[in-house]
N, C-alpha and C positions, 0 to 999 in steps of 0.2 A: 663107707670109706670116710676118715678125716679128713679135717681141711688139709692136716698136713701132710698127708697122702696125697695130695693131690699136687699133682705136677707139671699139667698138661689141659689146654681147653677141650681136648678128643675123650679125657677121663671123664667128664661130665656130659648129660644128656641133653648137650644142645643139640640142635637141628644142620642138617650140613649146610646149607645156604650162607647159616651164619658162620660153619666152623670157615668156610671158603672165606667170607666177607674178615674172618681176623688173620687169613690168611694172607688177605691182600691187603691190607692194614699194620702188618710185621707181628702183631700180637704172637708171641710165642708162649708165656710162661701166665699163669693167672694173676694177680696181687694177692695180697692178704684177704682183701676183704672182698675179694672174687672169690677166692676157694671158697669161703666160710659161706657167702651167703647167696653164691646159682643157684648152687644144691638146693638150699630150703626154700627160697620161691616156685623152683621148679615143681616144689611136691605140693606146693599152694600153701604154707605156712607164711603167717605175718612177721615181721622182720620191725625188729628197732637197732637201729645201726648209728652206731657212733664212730664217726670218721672225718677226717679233716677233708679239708679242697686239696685235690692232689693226691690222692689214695688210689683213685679209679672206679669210684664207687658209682658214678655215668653208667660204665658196663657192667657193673655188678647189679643192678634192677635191670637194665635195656634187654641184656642177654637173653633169661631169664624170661621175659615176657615178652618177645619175640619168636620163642621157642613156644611158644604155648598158644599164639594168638589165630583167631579166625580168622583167615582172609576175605571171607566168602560173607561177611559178618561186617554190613559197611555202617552201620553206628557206632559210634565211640564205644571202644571194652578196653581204653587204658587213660589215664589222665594222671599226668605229674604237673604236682604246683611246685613254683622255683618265686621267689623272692623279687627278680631282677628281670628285666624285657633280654640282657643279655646273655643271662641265663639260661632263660627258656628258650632264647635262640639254640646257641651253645649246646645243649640238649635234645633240640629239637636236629639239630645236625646231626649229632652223636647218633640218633635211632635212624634216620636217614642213612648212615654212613654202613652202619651194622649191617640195616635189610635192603642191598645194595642187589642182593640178587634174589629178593625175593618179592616176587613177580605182584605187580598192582596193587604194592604199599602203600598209605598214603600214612604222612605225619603233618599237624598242624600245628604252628605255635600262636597264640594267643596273646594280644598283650597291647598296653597303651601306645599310643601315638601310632599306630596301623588303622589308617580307614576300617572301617565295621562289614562293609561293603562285601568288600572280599574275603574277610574268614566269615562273614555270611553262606558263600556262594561255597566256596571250599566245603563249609558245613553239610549244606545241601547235598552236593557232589557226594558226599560220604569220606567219614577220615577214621584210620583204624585208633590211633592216637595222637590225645588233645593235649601239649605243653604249654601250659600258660600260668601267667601271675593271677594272685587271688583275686586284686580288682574287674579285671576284664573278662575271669570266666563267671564268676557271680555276675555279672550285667548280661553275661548272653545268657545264664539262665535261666535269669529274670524277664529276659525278652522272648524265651521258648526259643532261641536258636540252635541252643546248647542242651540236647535230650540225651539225658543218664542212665536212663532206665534197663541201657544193657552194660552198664560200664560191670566190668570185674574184677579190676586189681587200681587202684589210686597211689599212688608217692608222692609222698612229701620229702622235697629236697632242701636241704639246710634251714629246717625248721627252727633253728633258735634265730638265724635270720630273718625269719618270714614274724617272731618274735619282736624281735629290736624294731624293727621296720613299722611296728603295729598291725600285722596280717593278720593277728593269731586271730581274733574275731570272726574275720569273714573266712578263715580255714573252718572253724567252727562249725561256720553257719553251713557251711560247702559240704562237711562230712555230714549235718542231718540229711542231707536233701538225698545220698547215694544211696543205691541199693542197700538192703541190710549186710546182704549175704556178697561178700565181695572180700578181695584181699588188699590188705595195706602193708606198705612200705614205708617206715619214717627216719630219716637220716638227718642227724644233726651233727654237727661239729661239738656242741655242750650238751650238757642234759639238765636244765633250770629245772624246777620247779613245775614250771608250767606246761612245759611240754613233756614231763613224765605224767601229769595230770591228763592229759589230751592219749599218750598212748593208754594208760589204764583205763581211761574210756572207751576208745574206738578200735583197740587195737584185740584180737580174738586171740589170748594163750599167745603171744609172743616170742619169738626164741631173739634173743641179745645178743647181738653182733659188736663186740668194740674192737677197731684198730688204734690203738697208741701211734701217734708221731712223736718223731723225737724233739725234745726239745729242747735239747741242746743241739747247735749248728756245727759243721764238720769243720775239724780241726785245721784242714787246708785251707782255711778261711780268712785273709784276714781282714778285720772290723776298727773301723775307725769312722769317729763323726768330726764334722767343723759345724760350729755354732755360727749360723747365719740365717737372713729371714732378708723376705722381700726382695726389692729391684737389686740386692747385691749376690744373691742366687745366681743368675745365670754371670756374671763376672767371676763370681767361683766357680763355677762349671768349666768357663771356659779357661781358668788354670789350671783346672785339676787334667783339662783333656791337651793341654799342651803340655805338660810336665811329667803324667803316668804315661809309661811303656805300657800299650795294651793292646788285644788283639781285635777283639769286638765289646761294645760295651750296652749290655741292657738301664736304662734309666727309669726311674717310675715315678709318674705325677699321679694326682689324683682324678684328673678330669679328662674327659674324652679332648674336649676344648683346648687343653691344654696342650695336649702330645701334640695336636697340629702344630700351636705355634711355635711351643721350644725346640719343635722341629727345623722349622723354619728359620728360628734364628740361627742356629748350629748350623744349619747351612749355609746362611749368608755369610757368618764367618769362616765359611773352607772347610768344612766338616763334613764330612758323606754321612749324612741323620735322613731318615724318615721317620713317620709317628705310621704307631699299631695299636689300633680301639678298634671297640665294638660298632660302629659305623663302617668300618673298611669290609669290604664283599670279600666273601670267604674264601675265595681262587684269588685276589688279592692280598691277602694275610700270607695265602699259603707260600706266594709267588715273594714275596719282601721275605719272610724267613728262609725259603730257598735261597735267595740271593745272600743272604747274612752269611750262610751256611758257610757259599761257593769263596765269599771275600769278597764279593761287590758290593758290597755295603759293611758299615762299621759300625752306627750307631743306631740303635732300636730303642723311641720313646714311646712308649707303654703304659696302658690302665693294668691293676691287678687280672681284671676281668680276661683280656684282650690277651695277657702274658700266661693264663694257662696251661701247663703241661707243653710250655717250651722248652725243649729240648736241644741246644747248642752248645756243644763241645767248645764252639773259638769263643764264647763270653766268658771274659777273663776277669772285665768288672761290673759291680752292679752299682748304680748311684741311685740310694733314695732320694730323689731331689724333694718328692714332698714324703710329710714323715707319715706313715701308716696308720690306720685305727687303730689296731689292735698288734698285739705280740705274734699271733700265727703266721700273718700278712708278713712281716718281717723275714720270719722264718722263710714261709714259703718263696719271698722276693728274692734273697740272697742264696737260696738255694740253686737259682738258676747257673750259679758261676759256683766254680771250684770241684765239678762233674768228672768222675770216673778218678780217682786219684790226685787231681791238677791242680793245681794251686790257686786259689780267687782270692778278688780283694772287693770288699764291699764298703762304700762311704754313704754316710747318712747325714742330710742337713739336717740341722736343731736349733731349729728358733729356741729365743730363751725362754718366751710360753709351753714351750713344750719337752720341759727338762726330765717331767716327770713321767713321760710315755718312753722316753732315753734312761731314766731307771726300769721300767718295767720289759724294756727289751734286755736290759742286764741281767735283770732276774730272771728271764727265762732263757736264757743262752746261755746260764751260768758265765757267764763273761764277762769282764771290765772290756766297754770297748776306750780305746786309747784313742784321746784328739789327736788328730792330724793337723801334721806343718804341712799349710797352704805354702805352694811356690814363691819364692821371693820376684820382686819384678828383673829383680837381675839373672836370678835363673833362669825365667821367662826369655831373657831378651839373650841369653847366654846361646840357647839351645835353638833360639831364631834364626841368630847368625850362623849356627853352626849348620842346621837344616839352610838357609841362603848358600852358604858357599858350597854345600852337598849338591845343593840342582845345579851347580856352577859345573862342577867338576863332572855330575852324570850326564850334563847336556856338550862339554867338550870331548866327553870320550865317546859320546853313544849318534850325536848328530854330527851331519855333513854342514859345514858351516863358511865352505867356501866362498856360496855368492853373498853373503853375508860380510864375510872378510873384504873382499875387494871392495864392496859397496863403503864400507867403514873406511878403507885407506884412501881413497877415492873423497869421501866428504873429510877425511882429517887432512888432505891436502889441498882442499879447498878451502877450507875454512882455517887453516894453522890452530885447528885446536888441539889441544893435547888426548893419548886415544884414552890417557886413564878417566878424563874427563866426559869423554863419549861415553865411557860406560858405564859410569855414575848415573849420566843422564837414561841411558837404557834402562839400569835396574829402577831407577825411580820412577820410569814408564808402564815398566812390568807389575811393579811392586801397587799403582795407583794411589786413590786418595786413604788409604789404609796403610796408617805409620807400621812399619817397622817392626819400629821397638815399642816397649809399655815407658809412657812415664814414669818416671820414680815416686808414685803414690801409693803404699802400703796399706794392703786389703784392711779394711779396719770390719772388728764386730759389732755388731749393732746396740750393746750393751755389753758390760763384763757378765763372762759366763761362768758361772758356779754351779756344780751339780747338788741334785737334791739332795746327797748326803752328805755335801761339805758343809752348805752356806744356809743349811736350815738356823732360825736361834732359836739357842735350846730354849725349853717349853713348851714348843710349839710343836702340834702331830706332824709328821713326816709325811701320813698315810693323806690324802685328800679325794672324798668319795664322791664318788660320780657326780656330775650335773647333774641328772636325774633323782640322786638321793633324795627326799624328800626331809628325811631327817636333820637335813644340814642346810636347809636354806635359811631358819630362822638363823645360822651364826656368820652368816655373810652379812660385811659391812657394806659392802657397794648395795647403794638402791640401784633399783631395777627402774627401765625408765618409763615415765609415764603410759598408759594403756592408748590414751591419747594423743600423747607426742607427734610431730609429723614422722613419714619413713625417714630412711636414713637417704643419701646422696646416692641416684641410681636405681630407688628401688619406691615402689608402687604399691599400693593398699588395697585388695580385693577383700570382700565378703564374700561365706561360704554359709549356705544356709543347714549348717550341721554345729549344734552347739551342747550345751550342759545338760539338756533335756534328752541328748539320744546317744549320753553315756560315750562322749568322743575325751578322746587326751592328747595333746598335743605330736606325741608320736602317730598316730592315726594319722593324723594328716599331714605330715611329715614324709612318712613313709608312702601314702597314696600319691603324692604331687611329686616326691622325687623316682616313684616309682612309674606312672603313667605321662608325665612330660618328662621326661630324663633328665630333669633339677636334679644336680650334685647338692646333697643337704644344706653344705655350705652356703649355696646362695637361695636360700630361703629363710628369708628373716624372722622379726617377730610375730607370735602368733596369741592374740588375744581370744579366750573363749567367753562366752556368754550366754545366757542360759537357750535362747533359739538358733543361733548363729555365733560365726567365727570373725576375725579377721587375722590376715595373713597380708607381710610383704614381701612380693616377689620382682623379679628383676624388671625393670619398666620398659627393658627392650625385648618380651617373651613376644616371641611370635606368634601371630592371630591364628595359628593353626593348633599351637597348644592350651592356649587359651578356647577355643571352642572345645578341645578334646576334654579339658577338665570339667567342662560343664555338664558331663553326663557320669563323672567317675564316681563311684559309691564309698563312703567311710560311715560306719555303722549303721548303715542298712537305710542310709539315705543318700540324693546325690549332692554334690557338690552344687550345683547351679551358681558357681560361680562368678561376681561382677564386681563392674570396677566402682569404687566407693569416688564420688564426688564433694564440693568443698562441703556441702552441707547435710555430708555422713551420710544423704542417699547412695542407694544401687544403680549401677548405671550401666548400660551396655560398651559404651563406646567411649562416655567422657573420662577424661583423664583427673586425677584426682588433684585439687589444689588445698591446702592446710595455712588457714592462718591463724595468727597466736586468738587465743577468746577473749571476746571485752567485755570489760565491765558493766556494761549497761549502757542504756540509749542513751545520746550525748544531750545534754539540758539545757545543753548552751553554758555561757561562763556563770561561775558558780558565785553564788553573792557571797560577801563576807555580813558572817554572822555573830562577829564580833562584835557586843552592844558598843556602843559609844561612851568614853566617858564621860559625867556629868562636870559641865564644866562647876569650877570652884571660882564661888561670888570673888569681884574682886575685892582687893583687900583683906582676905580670910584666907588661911592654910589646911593643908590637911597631915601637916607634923602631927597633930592631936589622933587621926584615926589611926596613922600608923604606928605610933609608938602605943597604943593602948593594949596592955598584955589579952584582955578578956578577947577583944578583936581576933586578934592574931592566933589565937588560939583555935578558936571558931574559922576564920579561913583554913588555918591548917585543918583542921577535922574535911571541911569540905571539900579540901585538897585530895585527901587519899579515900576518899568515898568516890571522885569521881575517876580514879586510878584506876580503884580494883573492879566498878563496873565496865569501864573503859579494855580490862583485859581477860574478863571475862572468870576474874581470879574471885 
């Protein structure tokens, strides 16, 4: 039977536990990339599958190898590596969720910043399958906690990520160590180079799985950005949410960190927000989207991670507040709104450093997005008044406000004030230390914004290649700043005893630190390498619990042993690091003048005669730029 035969999860030879478990789950119909590829693990064929985040491609391996697994069988025979700790949560739920009726399951996720302790003990107990990142199942390997020896099917999930990140190494190293005879699963979103080199390796007669996403976004969409950055982001937020008619609105930052506080402040100013990340417990996620659903909530801030496979009919808009990595993330973000036929509106901030990631969202959406007119303050203060005198009007017709009334004629007859007066003074009691109205001060941008293909001058490439390229660093003007320099304001100098000699690049370790203490890349600074050791700056307020945890994390096949660098470039456990400018050499005390003296001239006698004598002057000039050019070294 085809995939496209296939109509139904009862057509294929899952097991009933699980056909119940997608029953109780609403799954009615397969995806794309479910039909194509239960089938062929079921028969034990290796799979290379290209599919974006958002396909379903979770249950397209989980199905599949729950349907086939040993119960009775309590060492690991399934292990998927994922990129990300929220990830392999995420997934690790996902097979949870699946083998819901299938009696003395156990699934185990794996991964940095979890004591060792307990997926020790978990280990022991016996677990049918192992979800975890590359760093943390290489270290139990290494430690004999993690025995393979009956594994029989492995996946690799978003392997051009576990790429970028620097995994692809200890993926490597992961696949020698597994039984020969085993089946693989490799699912990427791209197919670089590298990871076609890796399937033609490991992977046995292959069958090639690709779903396409679209990539153009739906036409009910509409896409507008405002060029802003910094502390004037959330003043643009909070015009755009008193100005847009909307019904729910999904917002996306980049950081877990982050959703808490833009939360918080959206609240403080009268906003019904909470933040949804990968920290929040999972019957808490579930319970804030229920609520969004019902209309007891309005605004949902958001990690990509955290916003997967949300499903909300009342999000009407989506606000990138921070701008995305990449073009999918885009896609995928603004997909959430404009569902089943509806109309959505999606707004994207845009630093003016980031004009050119706002071309490459054009190009792939086919679409000019259109700048947006931010709120005037008078519109603002237009639609204030008007919401003021609307609670005015729903609180005299909907409340009893009789003993109120007497109480009021009662003080305006004692006091002869006037009642318009009383209730000026009322709404300014109601109203608090929170004006009104907006000032008359006009959002301004942070610089004039020009897009990449206006205000390029011509000559000059349009195109500008990665950070990364290597080919293009010789044509950058900006120096880089010294290897030596102190950190930057807030951030701290640790040494890593992984350097030039065990073949590391600065994505290694990158990806290991933002992977195992949950550092957002962003706040991990410069990374200097050297031929036995690294240095790295990281945030100077990381807490002593991630700091221990890095000290045992592995990047090319050594660990980390992490410490804090002191004023004089040693390793240090505990001391904190201080940098002063380098001197020139040990002080000698005041430095004598070595200017000979001149010989005084007899009196009575001049020295008109030596100076005007051409032979002289000659000979001093000569000795003049003899001691120039040794002097410059010319």
């Amino acid at each position: 039977m085809s995939s496209e035969e296939i109509t139904s999860f009862e057509q294929m030879a899952l097991s009933k536990p699980l056909l119940k478990a997608l029953v109780d789950v609403g799954y009615e119909t397969p995806s794309p990339i479910q039909a194509q590829t239960i089938p062929l693990l079921l028969e034990g064929r290796d799979v290379l599958g290209q599919a974006q985040t958002g396909t379903g491609k979770t249950a397209a391996f989980a199905l599949p190898i729950l349907s086939r697994l040993d119960i009775k069988q309590k060492d690991p025979q399934v292990m998927v590596l994922a990129p990300t700790r929220e990830l392999a949560i995420q997934v690790a739920e996902a097979f949870q969720k699946y083998a819901t009726h299938i009696k003395d399951f156990h699934v185990l996720p794996v991964y940095g910043g979890q004591d060792y302790s307990g997926q020790i003990r978990a280990l022991k107990r016996g677990v049918h399958v192992v979800v975890g990142t590359p760093g943390r199942v290489m270290d139990h390997m290494r430690r004999g906690t993690l025995k393979l020896n009956q594994l029989t099917t492995l996946v690799l999930d978003e392997a051009d990520e576990m790429l970028r990140m620097g995994f692809i190494d200890d993926v490597e190293w992961i696949l020698e160590q597994i039984p020969k005879q085993r089946q693989i699963a490799l699912f990427s979103a791209t197919m670089p180079s590298q990871i076609r080199r890796i399937a033609s390796k490991y992977l046995t007669d292959p069958v090639q799985v690709t779903v396409k996403m679209k990539t153009a976004t739906a036409e009910s969409i509409r896409q507008r950005f405002w060029p802003v950055s910094g502390m004037h982001k959330l003043d643009a937020l909070t015009r755009i949410l008193e100005a847009e008619t909307f019904d729910a609105m999904l917002i996306f930052v980049r950081t877990r960190i982050l959703t808490v506080d833009l939360a918080e402040k959206l609240s403080a100013r009268g906003f019904s927000a909470t933040a949804l990340n990968g920290d929040i417990a999972q019957k808490t996620r579930e319970r804030t989207i229920e609520r969004l659903k019902k209309g007891q909530l309005d605004i949902l801030v958001a990690t990509d991670v955290a916003a997967r496979g949300l499903d909300v009919d009342r999000i009407s808009h989506v606000v990138n507040y921070d701008i995305p990595h990449d073009t999918e993330s885009y896609i995928h973000r603004i997909g959430r709104t404009g569902r089943a036929g509806r109309e959505g509106d999606a707004i994207l901030f845009v630093a003016p450093r980031e004009k050119r990631m706002l071309a490459a969202i054009e190009r792939a959406t086919n679409k000019k997005i259109e700048m947006m007119e931010l709120p005037s303050t008078q519109l603002i203060n237009d639609k204030r008044v008007e919401q003021f005198k609307q609670s005015i009007s729903e609180t005299i017709a909907n409340e009893d406000l009789s003993q109120y009334t007497k109480l009021l004629e009662k003080f305006e007859a004692e006091n002869e004030f006037p009642m318009l007066g009383i209730a000026a003074a009322l709404a300014k009691l109601s109203q608090g230390d929170t004006p009104l109205l907006l000032q008359n001060k006009p959002m301004r941008q942070t610089e004039k914004f020009t897009r990449v293909d206006e205000g390029e001058p011509r000559g000059r490439s349009r195109s500008k290649p990665p950070i990364g390229d290597r080919s293009s660093r010789g044509e950058s003007r900006s120096r880089p700043p010294r290897a030596d320099s102190p950190p930057e304001k807030g951030m701290e100098r640790f040494r890593l005893e992984v350097g030039h000699n065990h073949d590391v690049m600065p994505g290694n370790i990158v990806g290991a630190i933002a992977n195992e203490a949950g550092l957002d890349a962003q706040h991990i600074g410069r990374i200097n390498i050297h031929d036995d050791h690294s240095t790295v700056d990281l945030p100077d307020d990381m807490p002593d619990e991630i700091f221990k945890e890095l000290k045992n994390v592995w990047v090319s096949g050594q660990t980390l042993k992490i410490s804090r660098l002191t004023m004089d470039g040693k390793s240090s456990r505990s001391a904190r690091p201080t940098f002063e400018k380098p001197s020139k050499g040990p002080d000698k005390g005041p430095k004598k003048d070595k200017k000979p003296k001149r010989k005084p001239v007899a009196k009575g006698k001049s020295n008109a005669k030596a100076k005007d004598d051409p032979k002289k002057k000659a000979a001093a000039k000569k000795k003049s730029r003899h001691r120039n050019r040794v002097g410059t070294g010319k």
